[in-house]
N, C-alpha and C positions, 0 to 999 in steps of 0.2 A: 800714503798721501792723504786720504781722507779717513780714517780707520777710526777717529770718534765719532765722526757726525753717522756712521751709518750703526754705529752701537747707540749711541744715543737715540735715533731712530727705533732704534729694535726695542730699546727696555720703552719705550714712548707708546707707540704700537702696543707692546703685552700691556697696558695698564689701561690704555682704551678699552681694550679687548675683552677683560675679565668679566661682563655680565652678562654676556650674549650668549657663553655656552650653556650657563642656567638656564636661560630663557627656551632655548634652543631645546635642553633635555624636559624642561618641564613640556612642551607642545610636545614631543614626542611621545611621554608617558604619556598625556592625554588623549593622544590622538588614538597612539595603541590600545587603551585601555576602552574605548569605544569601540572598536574595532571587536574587540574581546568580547563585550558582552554584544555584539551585532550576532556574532558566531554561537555562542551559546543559547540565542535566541532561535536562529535558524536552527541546532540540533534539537533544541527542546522540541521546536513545534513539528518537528520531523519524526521523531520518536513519537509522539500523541496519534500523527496521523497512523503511523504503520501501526499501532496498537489500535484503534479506530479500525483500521482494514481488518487485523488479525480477527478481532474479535466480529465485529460484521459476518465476516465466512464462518467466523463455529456458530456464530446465530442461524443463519443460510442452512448450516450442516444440520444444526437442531432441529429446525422445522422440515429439510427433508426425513430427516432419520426419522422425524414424528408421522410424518404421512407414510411412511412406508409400514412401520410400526403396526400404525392403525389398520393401513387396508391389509398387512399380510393377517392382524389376527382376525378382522372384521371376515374375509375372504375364505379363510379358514375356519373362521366357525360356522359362517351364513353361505356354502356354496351355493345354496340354490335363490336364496330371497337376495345376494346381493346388497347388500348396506341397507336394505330397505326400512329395514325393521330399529335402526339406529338414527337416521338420518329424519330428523323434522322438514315440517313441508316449508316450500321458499316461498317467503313474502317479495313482492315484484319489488325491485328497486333494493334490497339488504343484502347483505354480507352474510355469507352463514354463519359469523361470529352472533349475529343480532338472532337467530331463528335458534340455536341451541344453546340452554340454559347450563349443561353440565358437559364441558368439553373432555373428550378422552386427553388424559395427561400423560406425560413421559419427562421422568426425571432422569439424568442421565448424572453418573457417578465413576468416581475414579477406579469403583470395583470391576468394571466391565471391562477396563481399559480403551473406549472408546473416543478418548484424548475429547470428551464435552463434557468435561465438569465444570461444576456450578452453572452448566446447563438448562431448559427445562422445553417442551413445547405441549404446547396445545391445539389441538386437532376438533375442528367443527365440521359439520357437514348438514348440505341438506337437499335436497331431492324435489323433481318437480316432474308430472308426466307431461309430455310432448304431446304436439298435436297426431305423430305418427302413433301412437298407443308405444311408445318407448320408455325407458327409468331416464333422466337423466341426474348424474351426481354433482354437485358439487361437495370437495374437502378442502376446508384453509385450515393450513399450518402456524403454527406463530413458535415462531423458534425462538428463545433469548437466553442472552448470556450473561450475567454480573461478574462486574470486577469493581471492586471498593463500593465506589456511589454512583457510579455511572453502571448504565443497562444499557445493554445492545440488543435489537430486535430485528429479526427480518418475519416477510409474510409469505408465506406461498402457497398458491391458488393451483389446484390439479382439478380438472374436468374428465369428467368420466362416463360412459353411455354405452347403453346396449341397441341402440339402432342401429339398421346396418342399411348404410344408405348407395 
């Protein structure tokens, strides 16, 4: 009964129709392809950081492994003077980085197998007597690690004393 007007209809319709699917696929690529590099941003900066932490802790591990280094062989060769005889006297207000001019060093290498290569730290210390007639120590550690162009460092401060209070 009515069998052209609703085909006349239909080819009518497809000929409107034809440029909106373009339209339609071009907003998709676009939108997806932001989307894309949203992601690839969030893993990059995600990767940097966990590299950032990795390397932070073998710095950490450096400058412990450096103070222990130091006081087993300082301890071992000095049992009765106690660091005395290595340790410069502390200026009030300094860092014992500022009071010792030649810090004990420790290079740490893939020979040892001690997983802190391209490692290094350096160990300071210095000493000050108490009003109790006591040694008291300080040793700062400076652990750090390179990779490429970027250095990672940490500090650590151990105190140490033969007062017995």
């Amino acid at each position: 009964m009515y069998p052209e007007s609703n085909r006349k209809l239909t080819v009518n319709s497809m000929h409107q129709q034809r440029g909106a699917v373009l339209a339609m696929a071009i907003f998709i690529i676009v939108v997806l392809s932001f989307v894309g590099v949203a992601v690839v941003n969030i893993l990059t900066s995600s990767s940097k950081a966990t590299v950032s932490e990795v390397y932070g802790a073998r710095a950490l591990f450096a400058a412990r492994s450096g103070a222990e280094i130091f006081l087993a062989d300082e301890l071992l060769a000095n049992a009765d003077s106690f660091i005395v005889d290595d340790c410069g006297a502390r200026n009030e207000g300094s860092a014992p980085s500022d009071v010792d001019v030649n810090p004990y060093q420790v290079e740490f290498s893939d020979s040892n197998g001690s997983g802190l290569s391209d490692c290094r730290a350096e160990v300071y210390c210095d000493q000050v007597t108490t009003p109790l007639n006591s040694l008291h120590v300080r040793v700062e550690s400076i652990g750090s690690c390179a990779i490429s162009d970027n250095e990672y460092s940490r500090v650590l401060l151990l105190e140490a004393s033969d007062a017995v209070l």
